[in-house]
C-alpha positions in Angstrom: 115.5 90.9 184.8 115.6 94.4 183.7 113.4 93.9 180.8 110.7 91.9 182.9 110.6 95.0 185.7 109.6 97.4 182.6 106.8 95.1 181.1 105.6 94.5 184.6 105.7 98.3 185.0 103.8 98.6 181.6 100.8 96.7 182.3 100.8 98.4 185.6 100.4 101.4 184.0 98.2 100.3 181.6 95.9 98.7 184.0 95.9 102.2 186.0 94.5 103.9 183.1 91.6 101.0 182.1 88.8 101.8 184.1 88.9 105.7 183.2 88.9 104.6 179.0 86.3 101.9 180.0 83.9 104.2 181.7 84.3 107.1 178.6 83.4 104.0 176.7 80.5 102.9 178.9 79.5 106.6 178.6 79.8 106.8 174.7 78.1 103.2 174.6 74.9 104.7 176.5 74.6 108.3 175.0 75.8 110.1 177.9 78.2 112.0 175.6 75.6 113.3 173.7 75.0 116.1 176.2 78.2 115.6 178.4 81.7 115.8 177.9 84.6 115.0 180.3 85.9 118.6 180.4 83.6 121.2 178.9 80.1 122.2 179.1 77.8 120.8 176.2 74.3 120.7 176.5 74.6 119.5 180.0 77.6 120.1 182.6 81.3 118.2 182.2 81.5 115.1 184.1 84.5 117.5 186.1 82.4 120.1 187.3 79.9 117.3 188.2 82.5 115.8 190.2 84.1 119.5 191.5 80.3 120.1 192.8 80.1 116.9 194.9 83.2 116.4 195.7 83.6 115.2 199.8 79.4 114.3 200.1 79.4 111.2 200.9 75.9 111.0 199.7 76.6 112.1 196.0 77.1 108.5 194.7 73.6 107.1 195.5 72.2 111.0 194.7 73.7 111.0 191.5 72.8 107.4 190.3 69.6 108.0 191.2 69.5 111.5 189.3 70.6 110.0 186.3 67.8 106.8 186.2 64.9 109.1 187.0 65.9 112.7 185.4 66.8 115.4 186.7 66.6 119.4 185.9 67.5 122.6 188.2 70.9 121.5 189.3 72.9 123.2 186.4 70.0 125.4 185.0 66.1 124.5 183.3 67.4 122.2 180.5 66.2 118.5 181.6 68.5 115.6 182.3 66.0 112.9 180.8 65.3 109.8 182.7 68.0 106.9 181.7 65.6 103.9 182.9 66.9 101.9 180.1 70.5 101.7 181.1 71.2 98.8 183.5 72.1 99.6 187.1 75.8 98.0 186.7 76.8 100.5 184.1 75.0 103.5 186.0 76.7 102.7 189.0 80.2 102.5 187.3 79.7 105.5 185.4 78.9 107.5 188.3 82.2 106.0 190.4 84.3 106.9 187.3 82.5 110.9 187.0 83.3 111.3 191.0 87.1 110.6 190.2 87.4 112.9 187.4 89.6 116.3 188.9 
């Protein structure tokens, strides 16, 4: 019974941490790394300090998915965010959920 309770708590855990590795992936996978990282400034901000700026507006989420089909630049200084068209509305919408938990 013991041993049951600690696998259960295991894949608990496990499943806890899936959707933050599978939206790093998803970012990897679509070359939002190239100019972000999850906790420091590269070419663009950190997906923290994007979530530390919009943190409590409710209208971030739509704002920001938005912002990252169509482009964006003067939010974090004059180097352009380029349009991501090409990446499918599923994975900008998850990617955006997953930046807005980051603290």
């Amino acid at each position: 019974m013991r041993k049951t309770g600690l696998v259960i708590a295991t894949f608990a855990i496990a499943a806890a941490a899936a959707p933050a590795f599978a939206s790093e992936e998803l970012a990897r996978k679509n070359a939002c790394t190239a100019c972000h990282a999850v906790d420091k400034k590269l070419v663009g901000p950190a997906f923290k300090d994007v979530a530390a700026k919009h943190r409590g507006n409710a209208k971030a989420e739509a704002m920001l998915q938005d912002k990252v089909k169509k482009g964006s630049v003067g939010t974090w200084g004059q180097v352009p965010m380029p349009p991501n068209a090409g990446v499918k509305d599923d994975d900008v919408k998850a990617l955006v959920k997953w930046i807005l938990t980051l603290k």
